[in-house]
C-alpha positions, 0 to 999 in steps of 0.5 A, spaced: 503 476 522 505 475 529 512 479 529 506 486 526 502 485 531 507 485 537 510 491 534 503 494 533 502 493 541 508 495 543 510 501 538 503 504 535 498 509 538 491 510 538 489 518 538 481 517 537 477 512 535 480 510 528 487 513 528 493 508 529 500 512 528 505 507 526 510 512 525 516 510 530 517 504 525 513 504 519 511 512 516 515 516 518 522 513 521 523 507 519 525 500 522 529 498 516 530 491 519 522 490 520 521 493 514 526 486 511 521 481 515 514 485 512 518 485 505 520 476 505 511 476 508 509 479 502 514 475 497 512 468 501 504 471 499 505 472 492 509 467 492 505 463 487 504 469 482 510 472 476 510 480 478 514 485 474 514 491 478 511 493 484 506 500 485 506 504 491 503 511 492 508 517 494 510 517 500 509 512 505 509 506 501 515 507 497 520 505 503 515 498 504 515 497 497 523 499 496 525 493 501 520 488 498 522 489 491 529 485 494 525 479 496 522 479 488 528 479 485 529 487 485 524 488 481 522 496 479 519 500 484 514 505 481 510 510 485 504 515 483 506 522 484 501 526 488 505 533 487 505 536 480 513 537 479 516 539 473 521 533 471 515 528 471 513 527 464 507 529 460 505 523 458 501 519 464 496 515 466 492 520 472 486 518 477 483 521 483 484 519 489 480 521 496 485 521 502 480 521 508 485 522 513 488 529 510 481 530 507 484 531 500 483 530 493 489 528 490 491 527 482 496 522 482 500 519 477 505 515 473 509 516 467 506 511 461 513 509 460 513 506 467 507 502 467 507 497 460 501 493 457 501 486 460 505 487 466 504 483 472 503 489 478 503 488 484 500 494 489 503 495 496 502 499 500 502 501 509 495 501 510 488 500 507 482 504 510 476 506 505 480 503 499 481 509 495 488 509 494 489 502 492 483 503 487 485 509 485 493 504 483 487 499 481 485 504 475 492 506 473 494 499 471 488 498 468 489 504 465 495 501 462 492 495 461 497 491 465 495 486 470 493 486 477 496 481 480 494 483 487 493 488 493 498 488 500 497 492 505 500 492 512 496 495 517 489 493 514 482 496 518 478 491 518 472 495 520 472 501 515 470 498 508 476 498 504 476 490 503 469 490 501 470 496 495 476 491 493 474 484 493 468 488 489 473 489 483 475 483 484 482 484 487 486 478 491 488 482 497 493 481 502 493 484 509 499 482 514 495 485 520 488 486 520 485 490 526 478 489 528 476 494 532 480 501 535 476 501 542 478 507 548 485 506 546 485 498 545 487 495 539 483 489 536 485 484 531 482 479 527 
C-alpha cells in the first residue's frame, strides 16, 4: 500500500535497529481519515471471504479494527483483554501471549460469548513481528472452534519470523506494508 508507505517515510521513526514508532498516526495519536483508507484495504483483500466479526488485541488494534468493521458492513469488534478486571466475565477463552517489545507475558482473553463456533474471524492488527499475538488470537478462535478466515497487519517486519510462524499454521496473511530491513535509521521495503 503505497499511501502506508509514504506515511511510514514521512511520519515514522527508527530508534535502533528493529524499533519503528508509528505513533503519530497509528498507535498512539490517530489518523482517523488514514485509519479510513487502511480499513477499505483490508475489505478490498478479504473481500473474496464471508467475515462475521473482526478480533484484535487490546490496545493498538482496537481503533484499526474499529474503523475496518465499517467497510464490512459494521460488524462486531471483539478485542482479547490483557488486563484482568472485574466486569470481564468469568467464562473465557485464555491464551498466553509473549510481547518482545515490552518483554512481557501476557494473559489474554475473551468472553466465550463473544467468540461463536462457526464464525468467520478475522484478526487485525498494527504490527506483526515474532507473530505472537496473532497466533495467540489464532488459539482463541481455534479454541471457540470458529473459523480463521485470515490474518491483516498493517506494518509487517519482514525480517523478524512472524510470517513464517503463521504461514506454518496455515493462516492467509495480509500485510499492507511489509518492511525488509531497518538499517542505520533507513527504511526498507519489499
Amino acid at each position: 500500500m503505497k499511501l502506508l508507505q509514504d506515511k511510514i517515510l514521512s511520519e515514522g521513526r527508527v530508534l535502533g535497529s528493529d524499533i519503528l514508532k508509528v505513533d503519530n498516526f497509528l498507535n498512539h495519536q490517530l489518523d482517523i481519515a488514514f485509519l479510513n483508507e487502511i480499513g477499505k484495504e483490508f475489505k478490498d483483500r478479504f473481500a473474496n471471504e464471508k467475515i462475521d466479526k473482526i478480533l484484535t488485541i487490546e490496545a493498538s488494534g482496537i481503533a484499526i479494527a474499529s474503523i475496518a468493521s465499517q467497510h464490512f458492513g459494521n460488524i462486531p469488534v471483539v478485542f482479547a483483554k490483557k488486563v484482568e478486571s472485574k466486569n470481564l466475565d468469568k467464562d473465557v477463552y485464555e491464551t498466553k501471549v509473549y510481547s518482545f517489545t515490552k518483554a512481557k507475558e501476557y494473559s489474554v482473553k475473551v468472553s466465550k460469548r463473544y467468540l461463536n463456533e462457526g464464525e468467520n474471524i478475522l484478526v487485525l492488527d498494527d504490527f506483526l513481528a515474532n507473530g505472537r499475538a496473532a497466533l495467540g488470537l489464532k488459539d482463541l478462535v481455534d479454541q471457540a472452534n470458529a473459523n480463521l478466515v485470515g490474518v491483516g497487519i498493517v506494518i509487517e517486519k519482514g525480517f523478524q519470523e512472524g510470517r513464517e510462524l503463521l504461514e506454518s499454521k496455515g493462516v492467509k496473511l495480509e500485510s499492507l506494508a511489509i518492511l525488509d530491513s531497518i538499517e542505520n535509521r533507513v527504511i526498507k521495503f519489499r
